[in-house]
C-alpha positions as CSV (number, residue, x, y, z in Angstrom):
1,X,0.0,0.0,0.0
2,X,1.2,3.8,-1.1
3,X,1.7,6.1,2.0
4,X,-0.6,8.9,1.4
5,X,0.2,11.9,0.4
6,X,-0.4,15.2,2.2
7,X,-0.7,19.0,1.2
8,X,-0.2,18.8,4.9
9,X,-3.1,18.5,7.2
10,X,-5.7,16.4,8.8
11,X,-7.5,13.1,9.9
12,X,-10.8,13.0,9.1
13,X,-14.0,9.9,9.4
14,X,-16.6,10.4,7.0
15,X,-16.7,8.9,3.3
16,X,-17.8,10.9,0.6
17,X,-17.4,9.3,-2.5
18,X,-18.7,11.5,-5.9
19,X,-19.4,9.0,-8.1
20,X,-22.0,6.2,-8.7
21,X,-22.7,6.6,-11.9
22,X,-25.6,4.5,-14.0
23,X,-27.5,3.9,-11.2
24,X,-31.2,4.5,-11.4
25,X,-31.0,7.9,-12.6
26,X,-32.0,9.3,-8.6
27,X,-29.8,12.1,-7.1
28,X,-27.7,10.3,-4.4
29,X,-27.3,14.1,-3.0
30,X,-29.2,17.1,-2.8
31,X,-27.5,18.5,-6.0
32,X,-25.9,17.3,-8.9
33,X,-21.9,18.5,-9.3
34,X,-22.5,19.8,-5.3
35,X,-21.0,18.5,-2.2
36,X,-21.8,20.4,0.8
37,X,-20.5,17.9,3.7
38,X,-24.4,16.3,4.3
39,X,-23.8,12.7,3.4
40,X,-21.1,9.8,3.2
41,X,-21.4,9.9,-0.5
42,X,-22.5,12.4,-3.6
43,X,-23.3,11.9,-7.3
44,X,-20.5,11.1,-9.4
45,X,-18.8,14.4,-10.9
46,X,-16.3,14.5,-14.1
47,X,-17.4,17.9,-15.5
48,X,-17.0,20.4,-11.9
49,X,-17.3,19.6,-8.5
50,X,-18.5,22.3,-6.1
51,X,-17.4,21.5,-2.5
52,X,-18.8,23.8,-0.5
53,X,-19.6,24.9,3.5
54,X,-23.4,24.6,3.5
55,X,-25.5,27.6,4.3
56,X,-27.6,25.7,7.6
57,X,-23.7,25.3,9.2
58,X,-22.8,28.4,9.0
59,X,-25.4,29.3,10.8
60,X,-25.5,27.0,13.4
61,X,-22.2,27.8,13.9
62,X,-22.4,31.2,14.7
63,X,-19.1,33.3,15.2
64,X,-17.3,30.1,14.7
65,X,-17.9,30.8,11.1
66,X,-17.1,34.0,11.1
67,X,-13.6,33.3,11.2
68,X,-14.1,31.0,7.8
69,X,-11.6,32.0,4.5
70,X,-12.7,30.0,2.5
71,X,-16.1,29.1,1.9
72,X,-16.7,27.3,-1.4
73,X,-14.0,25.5,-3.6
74,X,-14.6,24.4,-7.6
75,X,-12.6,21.8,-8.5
76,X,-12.4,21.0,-12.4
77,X,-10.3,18.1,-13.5
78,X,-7.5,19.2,-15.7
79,X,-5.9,17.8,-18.0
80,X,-2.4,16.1,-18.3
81,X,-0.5,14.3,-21.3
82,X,0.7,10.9,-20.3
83,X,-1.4,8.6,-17.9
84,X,1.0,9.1,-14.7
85,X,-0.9,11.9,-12.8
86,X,-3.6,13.5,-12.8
87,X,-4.7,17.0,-11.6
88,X,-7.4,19.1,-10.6
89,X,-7.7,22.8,-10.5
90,X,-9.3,24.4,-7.4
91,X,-11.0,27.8,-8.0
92,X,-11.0,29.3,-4.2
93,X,-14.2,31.6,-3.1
94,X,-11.8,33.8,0.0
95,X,-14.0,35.8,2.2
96,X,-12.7,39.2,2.4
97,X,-8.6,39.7,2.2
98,X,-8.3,35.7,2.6
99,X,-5.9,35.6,0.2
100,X,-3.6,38.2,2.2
101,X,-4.1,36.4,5.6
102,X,-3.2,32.8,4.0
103,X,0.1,33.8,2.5
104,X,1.6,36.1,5.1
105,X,4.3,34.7,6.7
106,X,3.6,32.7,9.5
107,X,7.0,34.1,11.4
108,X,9.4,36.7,10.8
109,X,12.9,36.6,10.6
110,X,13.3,38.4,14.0
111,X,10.7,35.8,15.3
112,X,12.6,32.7,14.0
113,X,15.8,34.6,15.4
114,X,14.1,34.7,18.7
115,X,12.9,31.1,18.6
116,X,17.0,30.1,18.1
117,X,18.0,31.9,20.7
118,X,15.6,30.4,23.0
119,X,16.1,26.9,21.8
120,X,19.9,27.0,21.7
121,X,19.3,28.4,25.9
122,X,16.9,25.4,26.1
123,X,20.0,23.0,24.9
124,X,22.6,25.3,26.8
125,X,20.8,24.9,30.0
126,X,19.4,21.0,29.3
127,X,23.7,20.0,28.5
128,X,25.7,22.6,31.0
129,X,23.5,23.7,33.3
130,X,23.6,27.5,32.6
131,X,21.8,29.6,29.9
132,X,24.8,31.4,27.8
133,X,27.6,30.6,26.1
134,X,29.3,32.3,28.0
135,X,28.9,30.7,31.2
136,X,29.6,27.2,29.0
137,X,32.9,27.7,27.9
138,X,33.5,29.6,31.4
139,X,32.9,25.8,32.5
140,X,34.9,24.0,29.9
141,X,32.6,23.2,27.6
142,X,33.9,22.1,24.1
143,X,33.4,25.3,21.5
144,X,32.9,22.6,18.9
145,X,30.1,20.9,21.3
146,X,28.5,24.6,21.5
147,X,28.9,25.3,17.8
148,X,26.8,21.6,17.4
149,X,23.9,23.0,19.5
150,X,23.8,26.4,17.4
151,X,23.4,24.4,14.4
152,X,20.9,22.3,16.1
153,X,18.9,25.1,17.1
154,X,19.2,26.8,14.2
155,X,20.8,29.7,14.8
156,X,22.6,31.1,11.6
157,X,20.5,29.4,9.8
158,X,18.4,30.7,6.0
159,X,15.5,32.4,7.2
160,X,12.7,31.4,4.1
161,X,9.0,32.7,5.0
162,X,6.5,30.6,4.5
163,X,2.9,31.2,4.4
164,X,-0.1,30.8,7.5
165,X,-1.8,28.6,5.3
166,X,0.1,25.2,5.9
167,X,-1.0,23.8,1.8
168,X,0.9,26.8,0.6
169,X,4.1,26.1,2.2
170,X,5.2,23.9,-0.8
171,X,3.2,24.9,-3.4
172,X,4.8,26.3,-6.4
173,X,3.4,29.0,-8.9
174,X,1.5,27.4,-11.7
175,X,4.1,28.5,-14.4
176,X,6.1,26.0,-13.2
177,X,3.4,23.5,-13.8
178,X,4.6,21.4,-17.1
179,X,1.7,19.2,-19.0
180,X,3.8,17.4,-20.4
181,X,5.9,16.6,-17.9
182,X,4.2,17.2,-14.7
183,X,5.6,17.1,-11.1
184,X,3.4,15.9,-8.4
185,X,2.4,19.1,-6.1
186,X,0.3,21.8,-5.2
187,X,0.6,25.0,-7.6
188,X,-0.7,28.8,-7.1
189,X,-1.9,30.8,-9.6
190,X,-0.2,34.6,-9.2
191,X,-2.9,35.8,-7.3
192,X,-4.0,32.5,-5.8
193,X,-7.0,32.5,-6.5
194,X,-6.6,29.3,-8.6
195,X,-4.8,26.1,-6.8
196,X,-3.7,23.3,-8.9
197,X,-3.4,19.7,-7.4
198,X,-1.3,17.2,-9.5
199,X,-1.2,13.7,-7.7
200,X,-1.4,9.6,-8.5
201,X,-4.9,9.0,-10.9
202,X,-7.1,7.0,-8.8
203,X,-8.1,3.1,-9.8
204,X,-11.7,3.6,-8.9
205,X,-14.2,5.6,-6.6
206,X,-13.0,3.9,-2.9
207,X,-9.0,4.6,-4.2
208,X,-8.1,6.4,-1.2
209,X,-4.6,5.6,-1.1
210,X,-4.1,7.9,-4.7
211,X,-6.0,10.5,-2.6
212,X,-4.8,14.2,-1.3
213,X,-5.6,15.9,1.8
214,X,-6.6,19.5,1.4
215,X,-8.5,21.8,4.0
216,X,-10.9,25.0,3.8
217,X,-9.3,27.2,6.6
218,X,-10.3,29.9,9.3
219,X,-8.5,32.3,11.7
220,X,-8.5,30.4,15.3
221,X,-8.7,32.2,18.2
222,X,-5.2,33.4,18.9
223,X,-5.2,34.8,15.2
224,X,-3.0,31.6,13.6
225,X,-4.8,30.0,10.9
226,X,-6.5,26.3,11.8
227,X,-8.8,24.1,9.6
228,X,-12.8,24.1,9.5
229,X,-13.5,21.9,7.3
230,X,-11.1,19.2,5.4
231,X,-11.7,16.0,3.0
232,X,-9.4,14.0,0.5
233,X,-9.2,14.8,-3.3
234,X,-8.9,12.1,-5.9
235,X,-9.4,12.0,-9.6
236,X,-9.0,9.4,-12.5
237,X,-7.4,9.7,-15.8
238,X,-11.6,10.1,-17.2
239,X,-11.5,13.5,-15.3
240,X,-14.0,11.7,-12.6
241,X,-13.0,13.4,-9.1
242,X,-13.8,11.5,-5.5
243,X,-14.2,13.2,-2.2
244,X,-13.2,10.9,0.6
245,X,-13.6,11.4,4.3
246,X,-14.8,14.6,4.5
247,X,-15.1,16.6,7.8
248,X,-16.4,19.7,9.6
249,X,-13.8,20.6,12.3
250,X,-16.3,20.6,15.8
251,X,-19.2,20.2,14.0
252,X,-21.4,17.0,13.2
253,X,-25.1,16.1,11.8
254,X,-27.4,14.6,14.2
255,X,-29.9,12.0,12.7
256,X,-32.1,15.1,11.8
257,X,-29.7,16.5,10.0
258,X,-28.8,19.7,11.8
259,X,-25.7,20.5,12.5
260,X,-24.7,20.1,15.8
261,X,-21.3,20.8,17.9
262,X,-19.4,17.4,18.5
């Protein structure tokens, strides 16, 4: 069995599988081309799939919601020469300046200087029992010992930024994207409004080992970015895409069908 592969992000229980095609012609969700998080499986989509935070959660959940970036997602299967990978593009709905929150940095180079310092004190302390370098070679300790635990801690070290939004961290611009030739991956349009996801085709709608996790996200409460909702993307080579065990972050449907907190 493949590991799976991440965009990096979450663990999530329910099935959603888009397709069932051919069966008795009866909507086995509310909407064709539409998933909105309501049931363990949806109609089978090769054309666009709309995955989207339905309107009845939102409000149920209040100021939770509030704090959502990205509400609605339209994922079109694009296509790829060769039979190796396949790929879907992702057309993001942001809520407000999303776009500006999700790809700030998520620390600064005085920040990760800062966090150095305080883990190379955290070794300094943990090895020699004081809290400067000082006071360690005051004590005999071995300069090339010290010089081991700045490396360690990462002082001195490249300082790249990389965005809030933990998908965007390796994602690539979309230029870079070759058709003939692609390279597994997550790609950004300039203005990111487009995401590209290029990963194994899937054998069949319950493949979820060729699947990808990806997550809508919101600002948590001390102002990071954390998921709300999350599922697993697969396509096939026919342009057919899958949704696999889709979630709402603290949020569940009870046998109603409201959504509930749990």
């Amino acid at each position: 069995m493949k590991p799976k592969k991440f965009v990096p992000v979450l663990t999530i229980t329910a099935v959603a599988a888009v397709a069932l095609a051919g069966c008795s012609g009866e909507s086995a969700g509310p909407q064709q081309g539409v998933f909105e998080f309501e049931s363990a499986y949806g109609d089978s989509t090769t054309g666009e799939l709309v995955i989207r935070v339905p309107e009845a959660l939102i409000e149920a959940a209040g100021s939770d919601a509030d704090a959502l970036l990205v509400r609605e997602v339209r994922a079109t299967p694009r296509e790829l020469d060769g039979a190796q990978y396949c790929a879907v593009d992702l057309a993001m709905t942001y809520a407000g300046d999303a776009p500006d929150v999700l790809t700030e940095p998520s620390m600064t180079r005085a920040e990760r200087e800062a966090q150095a310092e305080d883990e190379f004190e955290r070794r300094l302390t943990g090895d020699f029992g004081v809290s400067t370098e000082e006071e360690a070679l005051a004590n005999g300790a071995d300069p090339a010992h010290i010089e081991e635990l700045k490396e360690v801690a990462g002082i001195g070290a490249p300082f790249t930024p990389t965005p809030a939004w933990a998908p965007l961290m390796a994602a690539v611009p979309v230029a870079d994207l070759d058709d003939a030739d692609a390279a597994p991956g997550l790609y950004h349009s300039d203005d990111y409004a487009t995401l590209t996801l290029v990963q194994d085709c899937a054998a069949s709608a319950s493949d979820y080992d060729n699947s990808t996790e990806f997550w809508l996200p919101a600002i948590a409460d001390d102002g990071g970015i954390t998921r709300f909702a999350g599922m697993n993307l697969a396509v096939m080579t026919s342009g057919t895409m899958f949704v696999h065990e889709a979630e709402i972050s603290g949020y569940v449907r009870d046998s109603e069908g409201n959504w509930i907190a749990g």
